[in-house]
SELUM-695593 format. One record per residue: residue number from 1; x, y, z of N, C-alpha, C in turn. Coordinates in steps of 0.05 Angstrom, whole numbers, m for minus. Example, Ala and Ser with C-alpha at 12.3 -4.5 7.8 and 13.67 -1.06 7.14 Angstrom:
2
<atom vexro="1" n_X="264" n_Y="m114" n_Z="156" ca_X="246" ca_Y="m90" ca_Z="156" c_X="264" c_Y="m66" c_Z="156"/>
<atom vexro="2" n_X="257" n_Y="m45" n_Z="142" ca_X="273" ca_Y="m21" ca_Z="143" c_X="258" c_Y="1" c_Z="157"/>
***
This chain:
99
<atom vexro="1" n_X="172" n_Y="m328" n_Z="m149" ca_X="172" ca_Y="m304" ca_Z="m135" c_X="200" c_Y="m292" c_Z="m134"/>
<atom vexro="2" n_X="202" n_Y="m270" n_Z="m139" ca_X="229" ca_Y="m254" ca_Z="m143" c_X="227" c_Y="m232" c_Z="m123"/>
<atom vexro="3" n_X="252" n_Y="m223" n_Z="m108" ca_X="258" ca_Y="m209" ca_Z="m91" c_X="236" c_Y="m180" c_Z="m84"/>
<atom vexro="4" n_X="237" n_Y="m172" n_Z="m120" ca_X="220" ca_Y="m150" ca_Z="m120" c_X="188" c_Y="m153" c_Z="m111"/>
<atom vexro="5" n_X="189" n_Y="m180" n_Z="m119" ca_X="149" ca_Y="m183" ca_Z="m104" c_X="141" c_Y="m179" c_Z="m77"/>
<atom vexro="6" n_X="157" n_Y="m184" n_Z="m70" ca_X="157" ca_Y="m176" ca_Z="m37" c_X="169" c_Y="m153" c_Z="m32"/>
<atom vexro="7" n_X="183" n_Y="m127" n_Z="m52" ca_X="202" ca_Y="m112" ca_Z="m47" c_X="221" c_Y="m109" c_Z="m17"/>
<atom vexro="8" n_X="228" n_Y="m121" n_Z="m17" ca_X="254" ca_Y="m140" ca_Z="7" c_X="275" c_Y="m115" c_Z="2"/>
<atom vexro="9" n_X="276" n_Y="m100" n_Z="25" ca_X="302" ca_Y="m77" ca_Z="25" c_X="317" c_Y="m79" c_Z="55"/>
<atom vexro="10" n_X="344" n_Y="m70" n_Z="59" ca_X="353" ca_Y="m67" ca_Z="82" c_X="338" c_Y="m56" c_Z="98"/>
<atom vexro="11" n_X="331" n_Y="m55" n_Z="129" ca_X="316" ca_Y="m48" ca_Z="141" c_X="330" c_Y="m43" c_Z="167"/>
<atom vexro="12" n_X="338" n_Y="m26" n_Z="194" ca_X="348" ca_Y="m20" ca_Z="205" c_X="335" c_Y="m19" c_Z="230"/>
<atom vexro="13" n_X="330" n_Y="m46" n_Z="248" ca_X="316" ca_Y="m28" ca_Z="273" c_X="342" c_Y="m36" c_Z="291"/>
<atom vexro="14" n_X="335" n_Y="m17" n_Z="306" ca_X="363" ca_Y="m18" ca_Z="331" c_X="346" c_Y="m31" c_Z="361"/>
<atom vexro="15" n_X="320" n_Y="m37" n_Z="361" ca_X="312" ca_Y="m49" ca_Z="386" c_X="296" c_Y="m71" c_Z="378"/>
<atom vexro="16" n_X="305" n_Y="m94" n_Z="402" ca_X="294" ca_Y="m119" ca_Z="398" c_X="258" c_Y="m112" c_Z="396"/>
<atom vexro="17" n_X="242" n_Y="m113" n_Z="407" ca_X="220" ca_Y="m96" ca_Z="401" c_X="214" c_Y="m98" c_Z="365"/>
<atom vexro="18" n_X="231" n_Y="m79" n_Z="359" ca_X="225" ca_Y="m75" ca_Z="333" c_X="232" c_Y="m89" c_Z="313"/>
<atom vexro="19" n_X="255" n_Y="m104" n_Z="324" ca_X="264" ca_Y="m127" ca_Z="302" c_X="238" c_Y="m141" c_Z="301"/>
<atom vexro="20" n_X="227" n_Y="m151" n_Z="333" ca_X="215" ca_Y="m174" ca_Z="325" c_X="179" c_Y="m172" c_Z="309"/>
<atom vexro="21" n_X="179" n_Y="m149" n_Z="313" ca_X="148" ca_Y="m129" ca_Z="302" c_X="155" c_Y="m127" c_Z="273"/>
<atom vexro="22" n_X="179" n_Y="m126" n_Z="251" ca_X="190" ca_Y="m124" ca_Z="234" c_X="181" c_Y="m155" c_Z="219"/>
<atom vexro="23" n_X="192" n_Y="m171" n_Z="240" ca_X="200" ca_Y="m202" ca_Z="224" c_X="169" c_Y="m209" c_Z="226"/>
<atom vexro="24" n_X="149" n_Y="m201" n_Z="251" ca_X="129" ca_Y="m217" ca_Z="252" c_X="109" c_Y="m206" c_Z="225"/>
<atom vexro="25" n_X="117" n_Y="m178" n_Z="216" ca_X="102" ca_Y="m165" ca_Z="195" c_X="100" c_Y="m169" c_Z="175"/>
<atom vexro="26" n_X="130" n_Y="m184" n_Z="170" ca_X="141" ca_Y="m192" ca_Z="143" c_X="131" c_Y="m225" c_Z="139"/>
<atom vexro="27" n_X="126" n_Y="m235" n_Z="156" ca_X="120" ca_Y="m264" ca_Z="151" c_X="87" c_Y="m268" c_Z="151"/>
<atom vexro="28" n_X="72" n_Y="m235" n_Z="163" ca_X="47" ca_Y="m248" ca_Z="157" c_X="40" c_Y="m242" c_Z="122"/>
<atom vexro="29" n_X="59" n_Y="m217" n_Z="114" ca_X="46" ca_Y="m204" ca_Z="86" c_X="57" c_Y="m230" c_Z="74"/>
<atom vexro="30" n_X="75" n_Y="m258" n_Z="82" ca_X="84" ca_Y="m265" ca_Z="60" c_X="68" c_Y="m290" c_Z="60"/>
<atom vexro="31" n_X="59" n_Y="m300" n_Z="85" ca_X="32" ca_Y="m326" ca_Z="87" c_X="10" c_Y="m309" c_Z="68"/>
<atom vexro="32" n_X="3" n_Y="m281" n_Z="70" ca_X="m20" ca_Y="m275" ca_Z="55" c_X="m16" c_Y="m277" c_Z="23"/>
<atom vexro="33" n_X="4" n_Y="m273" n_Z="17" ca_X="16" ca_Y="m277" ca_Z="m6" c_X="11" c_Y="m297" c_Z="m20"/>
<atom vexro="34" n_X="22" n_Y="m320" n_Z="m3" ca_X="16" ca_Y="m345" ca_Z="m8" c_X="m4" c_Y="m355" c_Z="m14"/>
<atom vexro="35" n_X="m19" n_Y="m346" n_Z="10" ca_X="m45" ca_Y="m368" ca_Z="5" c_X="m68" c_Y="m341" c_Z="m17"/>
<atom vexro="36" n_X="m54" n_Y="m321" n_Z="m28" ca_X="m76" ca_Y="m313" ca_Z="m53" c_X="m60" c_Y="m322" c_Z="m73"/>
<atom vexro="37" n_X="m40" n_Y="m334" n_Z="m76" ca_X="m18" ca_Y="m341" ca_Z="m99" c_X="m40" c_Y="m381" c_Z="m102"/>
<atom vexro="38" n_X="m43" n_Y="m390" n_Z="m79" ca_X="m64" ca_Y="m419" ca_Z="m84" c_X="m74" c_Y="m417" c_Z="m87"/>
<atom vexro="39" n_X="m95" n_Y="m392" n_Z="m76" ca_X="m121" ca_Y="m389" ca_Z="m87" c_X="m133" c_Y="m384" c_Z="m115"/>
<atom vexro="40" n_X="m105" n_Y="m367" n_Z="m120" ca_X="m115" ca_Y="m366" ca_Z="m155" c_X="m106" c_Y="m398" c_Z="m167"/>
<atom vexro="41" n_X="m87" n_Y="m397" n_Z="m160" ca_X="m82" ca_Y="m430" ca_Z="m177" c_X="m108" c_Y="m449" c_Z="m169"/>
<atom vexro="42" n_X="m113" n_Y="m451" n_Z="m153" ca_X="m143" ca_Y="m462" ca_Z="m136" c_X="m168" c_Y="m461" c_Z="m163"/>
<atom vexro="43" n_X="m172" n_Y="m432" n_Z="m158" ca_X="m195" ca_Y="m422" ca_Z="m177" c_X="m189" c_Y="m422" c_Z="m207"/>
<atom vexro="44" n_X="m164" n_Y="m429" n_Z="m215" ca_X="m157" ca_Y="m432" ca_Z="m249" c_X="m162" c_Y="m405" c_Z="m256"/>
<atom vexro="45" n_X="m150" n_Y="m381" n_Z="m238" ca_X="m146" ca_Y="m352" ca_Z="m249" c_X="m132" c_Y="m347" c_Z="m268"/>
<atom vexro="46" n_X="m139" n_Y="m329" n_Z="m286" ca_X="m117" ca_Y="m319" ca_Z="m306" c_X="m98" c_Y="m302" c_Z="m310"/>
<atom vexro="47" n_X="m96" n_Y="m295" n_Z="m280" ca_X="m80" ca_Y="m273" ca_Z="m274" c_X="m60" c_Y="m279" c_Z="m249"/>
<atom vexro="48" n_X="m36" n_Y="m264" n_Z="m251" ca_X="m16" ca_Y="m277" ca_Z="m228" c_X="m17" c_Y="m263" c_Z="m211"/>
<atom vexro="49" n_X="m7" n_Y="m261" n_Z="m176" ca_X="m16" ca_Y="m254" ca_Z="m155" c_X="m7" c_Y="m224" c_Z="m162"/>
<atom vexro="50" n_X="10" n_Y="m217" n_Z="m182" ca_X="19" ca_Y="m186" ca_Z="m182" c_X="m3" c_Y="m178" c_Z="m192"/>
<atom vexro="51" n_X="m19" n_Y="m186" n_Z="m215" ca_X="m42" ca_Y="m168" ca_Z="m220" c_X="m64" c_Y="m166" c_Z="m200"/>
<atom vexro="52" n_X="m65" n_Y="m193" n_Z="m193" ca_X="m90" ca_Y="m196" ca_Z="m173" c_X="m80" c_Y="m164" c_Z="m155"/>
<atom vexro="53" n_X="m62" n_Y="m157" n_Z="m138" ca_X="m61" ca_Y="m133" ca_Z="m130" c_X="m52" c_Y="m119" c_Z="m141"/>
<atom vexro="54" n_X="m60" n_Y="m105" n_Z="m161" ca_X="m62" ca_Y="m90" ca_Z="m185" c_X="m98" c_Y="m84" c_Z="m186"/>
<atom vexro="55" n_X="m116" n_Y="m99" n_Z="m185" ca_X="m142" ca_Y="m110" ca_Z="m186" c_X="m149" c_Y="m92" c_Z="m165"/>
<atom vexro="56" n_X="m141" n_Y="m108" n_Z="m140" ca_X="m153" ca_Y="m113" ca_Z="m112" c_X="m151" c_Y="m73" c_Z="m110"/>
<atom vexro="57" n_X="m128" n_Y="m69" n_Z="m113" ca_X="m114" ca_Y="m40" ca_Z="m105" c_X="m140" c_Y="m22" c_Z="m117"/>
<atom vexro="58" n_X="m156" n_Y="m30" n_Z="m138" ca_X="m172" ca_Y="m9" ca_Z="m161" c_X="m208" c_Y="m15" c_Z="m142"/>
<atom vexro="59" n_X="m207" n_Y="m32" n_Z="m121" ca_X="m229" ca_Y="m34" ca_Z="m116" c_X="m243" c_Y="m15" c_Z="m84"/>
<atom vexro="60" n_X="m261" n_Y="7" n_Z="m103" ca_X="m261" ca_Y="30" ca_Z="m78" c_X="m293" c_Y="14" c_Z="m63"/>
<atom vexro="61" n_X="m283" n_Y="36" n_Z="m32" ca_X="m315" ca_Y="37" ca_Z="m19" c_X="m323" c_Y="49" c_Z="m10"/>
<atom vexro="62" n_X="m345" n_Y="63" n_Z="m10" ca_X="m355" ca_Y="90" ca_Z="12" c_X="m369" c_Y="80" c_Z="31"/>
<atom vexro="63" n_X="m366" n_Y="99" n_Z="49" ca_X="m386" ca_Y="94" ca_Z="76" c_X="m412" c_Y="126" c_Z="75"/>
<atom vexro="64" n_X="m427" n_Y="116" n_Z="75" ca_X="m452" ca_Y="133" ca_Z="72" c_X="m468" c_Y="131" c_Z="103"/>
<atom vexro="65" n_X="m472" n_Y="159" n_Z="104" ca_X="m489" ca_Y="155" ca_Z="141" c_X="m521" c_Y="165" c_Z="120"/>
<atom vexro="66" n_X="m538" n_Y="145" n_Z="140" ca_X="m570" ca_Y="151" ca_Z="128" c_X="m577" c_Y="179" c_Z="150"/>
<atom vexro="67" n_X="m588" n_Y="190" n_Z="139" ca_X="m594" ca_Y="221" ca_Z="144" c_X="m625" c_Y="215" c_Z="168"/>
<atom vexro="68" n_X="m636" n_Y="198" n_Z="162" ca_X="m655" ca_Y="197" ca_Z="192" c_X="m652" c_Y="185" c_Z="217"/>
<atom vexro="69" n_X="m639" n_Y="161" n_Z="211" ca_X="m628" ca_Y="150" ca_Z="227" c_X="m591" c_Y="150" c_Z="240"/>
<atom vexro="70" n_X="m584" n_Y="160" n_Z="222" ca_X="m552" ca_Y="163" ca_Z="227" c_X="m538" c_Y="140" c_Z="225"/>
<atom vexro="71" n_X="m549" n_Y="112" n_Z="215" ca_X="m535" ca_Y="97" ca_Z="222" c_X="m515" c_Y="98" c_Z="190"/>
<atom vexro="72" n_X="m488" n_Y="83" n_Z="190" ca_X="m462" ca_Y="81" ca_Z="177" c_X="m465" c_Y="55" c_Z="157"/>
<atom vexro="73" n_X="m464" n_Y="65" n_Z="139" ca_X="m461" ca_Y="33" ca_Z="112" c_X="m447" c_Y="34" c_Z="95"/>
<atom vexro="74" n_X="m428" n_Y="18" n_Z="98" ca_X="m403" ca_Y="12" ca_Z="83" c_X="m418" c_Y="m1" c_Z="47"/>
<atom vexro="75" n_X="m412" n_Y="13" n_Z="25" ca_X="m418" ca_Y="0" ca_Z="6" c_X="m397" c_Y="0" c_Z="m16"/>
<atom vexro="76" n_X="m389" n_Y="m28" n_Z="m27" ca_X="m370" ca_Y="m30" ca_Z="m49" c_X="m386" c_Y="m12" c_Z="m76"/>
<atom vexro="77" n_X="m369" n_Y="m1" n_Z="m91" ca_X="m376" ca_Y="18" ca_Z="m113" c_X="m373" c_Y="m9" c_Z="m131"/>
<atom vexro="78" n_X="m394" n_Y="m10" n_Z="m159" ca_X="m392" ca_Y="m26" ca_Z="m179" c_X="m359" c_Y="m36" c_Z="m195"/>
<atom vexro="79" n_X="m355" n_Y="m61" n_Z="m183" ca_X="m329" ca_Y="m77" ca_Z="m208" c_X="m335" c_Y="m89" c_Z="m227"/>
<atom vexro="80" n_X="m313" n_Y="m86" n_Z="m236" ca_X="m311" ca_Y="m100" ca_Z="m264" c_X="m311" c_Y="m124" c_Z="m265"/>
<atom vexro="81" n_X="m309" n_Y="m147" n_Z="m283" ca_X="m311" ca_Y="m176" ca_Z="m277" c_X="m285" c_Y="m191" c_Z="m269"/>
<atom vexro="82" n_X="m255" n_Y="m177" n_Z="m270" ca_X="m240" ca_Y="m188" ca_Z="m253" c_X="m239" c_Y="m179" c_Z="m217"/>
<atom vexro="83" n_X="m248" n_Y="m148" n_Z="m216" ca_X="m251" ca_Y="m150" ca_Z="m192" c_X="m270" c_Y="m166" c_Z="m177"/>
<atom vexro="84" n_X="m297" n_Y="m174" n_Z="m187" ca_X="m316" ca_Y="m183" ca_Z="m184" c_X="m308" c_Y="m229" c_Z="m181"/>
<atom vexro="85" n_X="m290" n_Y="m234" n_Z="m200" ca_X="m277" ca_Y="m257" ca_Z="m194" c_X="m265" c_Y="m256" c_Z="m159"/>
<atom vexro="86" n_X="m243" n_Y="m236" n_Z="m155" ca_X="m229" ca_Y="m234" ca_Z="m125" c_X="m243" c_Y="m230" c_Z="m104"/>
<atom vexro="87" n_X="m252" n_Y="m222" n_Z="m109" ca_X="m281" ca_Y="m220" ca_Z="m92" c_X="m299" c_Y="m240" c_Z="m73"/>
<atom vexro="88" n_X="m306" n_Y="m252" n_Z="m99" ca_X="m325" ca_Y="m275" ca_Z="m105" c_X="m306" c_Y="m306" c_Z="m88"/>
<atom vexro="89" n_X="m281" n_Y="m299" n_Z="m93" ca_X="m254" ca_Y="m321" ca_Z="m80" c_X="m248" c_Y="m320" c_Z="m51"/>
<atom vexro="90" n_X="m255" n_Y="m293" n_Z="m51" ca_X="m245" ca_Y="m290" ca_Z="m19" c_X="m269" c_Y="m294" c_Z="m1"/>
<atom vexro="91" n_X="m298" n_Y="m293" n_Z="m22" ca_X="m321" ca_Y="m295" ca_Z="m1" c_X="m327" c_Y="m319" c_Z="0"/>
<atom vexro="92" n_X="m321" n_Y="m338" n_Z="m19" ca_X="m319" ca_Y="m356" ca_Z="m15" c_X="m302" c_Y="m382" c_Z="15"/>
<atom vexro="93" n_X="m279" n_Y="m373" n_Z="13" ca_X="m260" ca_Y="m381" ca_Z="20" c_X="m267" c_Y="m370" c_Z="58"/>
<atom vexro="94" n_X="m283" n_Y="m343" n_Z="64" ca_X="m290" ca_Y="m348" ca_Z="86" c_X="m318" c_Y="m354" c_Z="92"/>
<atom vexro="95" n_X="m336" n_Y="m359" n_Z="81" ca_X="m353" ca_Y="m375" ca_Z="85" c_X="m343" c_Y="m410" c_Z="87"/>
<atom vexro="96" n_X="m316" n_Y="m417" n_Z="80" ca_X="m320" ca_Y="m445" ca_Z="84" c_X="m307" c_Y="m450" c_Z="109"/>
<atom vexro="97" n_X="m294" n_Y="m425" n_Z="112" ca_X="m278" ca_Y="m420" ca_Z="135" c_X="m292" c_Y="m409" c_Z="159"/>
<atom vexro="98" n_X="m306" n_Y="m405" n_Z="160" ca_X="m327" ca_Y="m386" ca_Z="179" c_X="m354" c_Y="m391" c_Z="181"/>
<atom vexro="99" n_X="m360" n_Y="m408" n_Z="157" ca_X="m387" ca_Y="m419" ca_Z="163" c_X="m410" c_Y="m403" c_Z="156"/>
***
């Protein structure tokens, strides 16, 4: 992992508050990092965590309201077979986690 993967820049807060909202921000994007950087190694992916969000970034969803009822449904638009791998990892991973 190189500086730029995380793009790591000077950052300026002048109140404790914001330092610590800063550091706590930065350490969760970098546990998530992590644990999709094992996961692919986990799953024998062929792609490294920079593409994986490259992938993830290309995967849209609409929300559609049904016209008699009004109710709201979130639906993924058709992926491709790598988006469809990330997918497939993460649903995994909370079903074993969540039951």
């Amino acid at each position: 992992m190189s500086k730029s993967d995380l793009e790591i820049r000077p950052i300026y807060h002048f109140t404790r508050r914001r330092i610590e909202a800063h550091i706590s921000i930065s350490f969760v994007a970098y546990s998530i990092y992590k644990e999709l950087e094992r996961l692919l190694y986990l799953y024998n992916a062929p792609f490294s965590v920079k593409k994986a969000r490259e992938i993830i970034h290309n995967i849209y969803q609409i929300e559609v309201t049904l016209p008699d009822s009004g109710v709201k449904q979130k639906v993924l638009l058709q992926m491709d077979e790598e988006q469809q791998f990330l997918v497939n990892i993460i649903q995994n991973e909370i079903s074993k986690s969540f039951g």
